[in-house]
N, C-alpha and C positions, 0 to 999 in steps of 0.2 A: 341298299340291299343287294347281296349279291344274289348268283345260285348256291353257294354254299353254307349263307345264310337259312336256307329254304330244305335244307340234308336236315334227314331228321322226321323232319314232318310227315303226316299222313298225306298218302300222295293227293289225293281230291282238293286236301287243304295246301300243298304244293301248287299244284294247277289253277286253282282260283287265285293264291297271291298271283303265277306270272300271266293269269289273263288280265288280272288286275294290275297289270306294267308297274307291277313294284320294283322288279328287278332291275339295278342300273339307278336307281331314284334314292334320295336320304335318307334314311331311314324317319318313319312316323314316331313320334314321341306323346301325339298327344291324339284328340279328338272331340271336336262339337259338334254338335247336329240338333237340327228341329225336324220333327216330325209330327203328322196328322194321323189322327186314326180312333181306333174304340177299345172302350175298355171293359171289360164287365167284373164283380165279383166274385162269382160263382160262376158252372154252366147253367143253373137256370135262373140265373138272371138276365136283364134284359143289357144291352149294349149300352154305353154311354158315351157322345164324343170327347175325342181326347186331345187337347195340343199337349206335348211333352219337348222336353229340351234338355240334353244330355253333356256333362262334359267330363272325360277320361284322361289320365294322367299316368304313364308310365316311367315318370321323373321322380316326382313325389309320388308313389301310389295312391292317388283319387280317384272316387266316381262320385258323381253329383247329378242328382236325378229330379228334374221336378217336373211335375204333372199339373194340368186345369182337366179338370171334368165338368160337365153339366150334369147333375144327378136330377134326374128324370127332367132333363133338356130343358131346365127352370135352374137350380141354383147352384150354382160355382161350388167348385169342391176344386179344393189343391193340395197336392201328395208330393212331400219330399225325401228321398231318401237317399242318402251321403253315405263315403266310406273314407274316412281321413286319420292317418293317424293311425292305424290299426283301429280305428274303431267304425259301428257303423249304425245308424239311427232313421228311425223312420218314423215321419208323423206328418199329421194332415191339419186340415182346417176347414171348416164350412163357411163359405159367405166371409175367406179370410177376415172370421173373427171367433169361432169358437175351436178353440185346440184340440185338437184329438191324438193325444201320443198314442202311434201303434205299438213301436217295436224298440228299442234299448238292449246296449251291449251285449250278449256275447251271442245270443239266438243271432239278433240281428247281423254282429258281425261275421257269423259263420256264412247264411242266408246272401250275401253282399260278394262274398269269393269262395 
């Protein structure tokens, strides 16, 4: 990355990449990460823990998303939702055995980018 990679940009988002020492460095092409945290439904529902694991792709354009929940901190719930292809799908499963498709083409694909 250089600086004049970074022309252009809204300055705040400027300043954060060169606090974040991109500049001078490869450019990033890609991204995985795990993370902990909570998830809720609604605002008045209650919190539930979450592991998630993410990975992003600016080569192929992907994103791959998947979640574990413990719904009411008893049974596993896991939440997937992809963007591949132009297209983008979202669906879950309780106790990874009962399917629950949420979402399908083009709502979902808009919803994804």
């Amino acid at each position: 990355m250089t600086e004049a990679d970074l022309d252009g940009l809204p300055p705040v988002a400027a300043r954060y990449l060169r606090a974040m020492g991109v500049v001078g460095r490869p450019r990033t092409w890609e991204l995985r990460v795990h993370f902990v945290g909570r998830f809720r439904r609604g605002p008045d529902q209650a919190w539930m823990p979450l592991d998630a694991w993410q990975y992003n792709s600016a080569v192929d354009v992907a994103r791959l998303f998947q979640m574990r929940l413990m719904f009411a901190r008893v049974v596993p719930m896991w939440g997937w939702d992809t963007y591949r292809g132009g297209r983008g799908r979202m669906r879950g499963k309780v106790l990874n055995l009962c399917p629950s498709p949420m979402a399908l083409g083009r709502s979902s694909t808009r919803a994804n980018w």
